[in-house]
C-alpha positions as CSV (number, residue, x, y, z in Angstrom):
1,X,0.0,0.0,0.0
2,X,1.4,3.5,-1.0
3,X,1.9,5.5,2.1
4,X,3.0,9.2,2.7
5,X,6.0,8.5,5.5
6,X,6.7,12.0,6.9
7,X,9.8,12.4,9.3
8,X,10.2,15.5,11.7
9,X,14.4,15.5,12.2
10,X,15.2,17.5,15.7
11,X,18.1,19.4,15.8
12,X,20.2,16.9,17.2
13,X,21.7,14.9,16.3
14,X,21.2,16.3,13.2
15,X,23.8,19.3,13.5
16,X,26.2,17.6,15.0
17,X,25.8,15.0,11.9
18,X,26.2,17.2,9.5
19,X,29.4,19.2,11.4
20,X,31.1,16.0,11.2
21,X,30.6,15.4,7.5
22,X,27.9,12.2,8.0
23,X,24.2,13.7,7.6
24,X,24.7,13.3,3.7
25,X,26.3,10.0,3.9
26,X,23.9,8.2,6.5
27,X,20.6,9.6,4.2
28,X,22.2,8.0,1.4
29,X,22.5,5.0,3.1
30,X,18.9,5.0,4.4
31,X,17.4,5.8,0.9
32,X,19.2,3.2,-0.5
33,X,17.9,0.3,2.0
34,X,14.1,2.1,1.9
35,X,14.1,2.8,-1.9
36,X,11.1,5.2,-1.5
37,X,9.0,5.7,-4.9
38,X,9.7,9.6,-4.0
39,X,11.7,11.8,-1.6
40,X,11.8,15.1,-0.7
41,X,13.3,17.2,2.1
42,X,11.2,20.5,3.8
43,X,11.3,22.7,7.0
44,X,8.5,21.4,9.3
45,X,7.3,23.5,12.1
46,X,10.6,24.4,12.4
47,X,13.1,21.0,12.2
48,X,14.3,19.6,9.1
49,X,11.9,17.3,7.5
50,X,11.9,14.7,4.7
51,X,8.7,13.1,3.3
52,X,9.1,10.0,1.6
53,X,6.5,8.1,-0.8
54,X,7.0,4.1,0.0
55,X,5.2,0.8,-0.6
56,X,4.4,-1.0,2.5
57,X,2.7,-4.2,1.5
58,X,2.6,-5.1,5.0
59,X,1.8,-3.1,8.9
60,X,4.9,-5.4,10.1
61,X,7.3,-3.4,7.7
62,X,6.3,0.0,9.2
63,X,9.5,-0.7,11.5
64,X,11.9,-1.2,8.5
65,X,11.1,2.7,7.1
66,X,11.0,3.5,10.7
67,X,14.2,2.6,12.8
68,X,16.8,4.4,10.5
69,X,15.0,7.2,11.2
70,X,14.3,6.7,15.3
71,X,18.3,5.7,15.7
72,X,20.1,7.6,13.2
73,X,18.2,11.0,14.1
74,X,15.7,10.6,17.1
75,X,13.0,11.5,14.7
76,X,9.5,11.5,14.9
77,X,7.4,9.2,12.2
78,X,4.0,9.8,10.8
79,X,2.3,7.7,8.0
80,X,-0.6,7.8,6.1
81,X,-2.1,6.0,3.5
82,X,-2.0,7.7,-0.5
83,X,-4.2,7.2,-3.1
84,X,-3.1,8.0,-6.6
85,X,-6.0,9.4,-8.8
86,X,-6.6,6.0,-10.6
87,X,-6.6,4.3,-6.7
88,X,-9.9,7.1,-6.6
89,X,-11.3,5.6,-9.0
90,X,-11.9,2.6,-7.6
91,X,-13.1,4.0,-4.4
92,X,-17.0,4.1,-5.9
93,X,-17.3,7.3,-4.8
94,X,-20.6,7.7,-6.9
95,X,-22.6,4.4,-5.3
96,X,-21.1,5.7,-1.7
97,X,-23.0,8.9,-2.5
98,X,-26.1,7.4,-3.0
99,X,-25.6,4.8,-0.3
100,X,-24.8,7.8,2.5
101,X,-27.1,10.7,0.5
């Protein structure tokens, strides 16, 4: 299932990553292992913040996008589920409105 996985990176370690010439090295690494459909990197209420786009065909693999980013960079996690506009589609939104009218 195609989930929005949105990461909120504090401060630290972060800084002190990226000081020491790892921050860039150690996302690399992460991407590589996650191999998210998309990635991109924000501000979010203030902290660094990267939001990836990933396939999890399984709730027991919300650990595997999780940890890097809970041990490498205390992060906080959020996911939610996407729908592409073709996944709409299919959602019968036209026999749910009749059924809830």
């Amino acid at each position: 299932m195609r989930m929005i996985l949105t990461a909120s990176l504090p401060h630290e370690p972060f800084n002190s990553l990226v000081r020491a010439g790892k921050a860039g090295t150690l996302l690399q690494e992460i991407l590589a292992q996650l191999k998210p459909e998309a990635v991109y990197f924000t501000e979010e209420h203030g902290l660094r913040g990267a939001i990836l786009i990933v396939d999890v065909a399984d709730a027991s693999q919300i650990p595997f996008f999780a940890e890097p980013f809970f041990l490498k960079f205390n992060a906080d996690c959020r996911f939610r589920i996407a729908m592409t506009p073709a996944d709409l589609g299919k959602a019968g939104l036209d026999a749910l409105g009749k059924q809830w009218q």
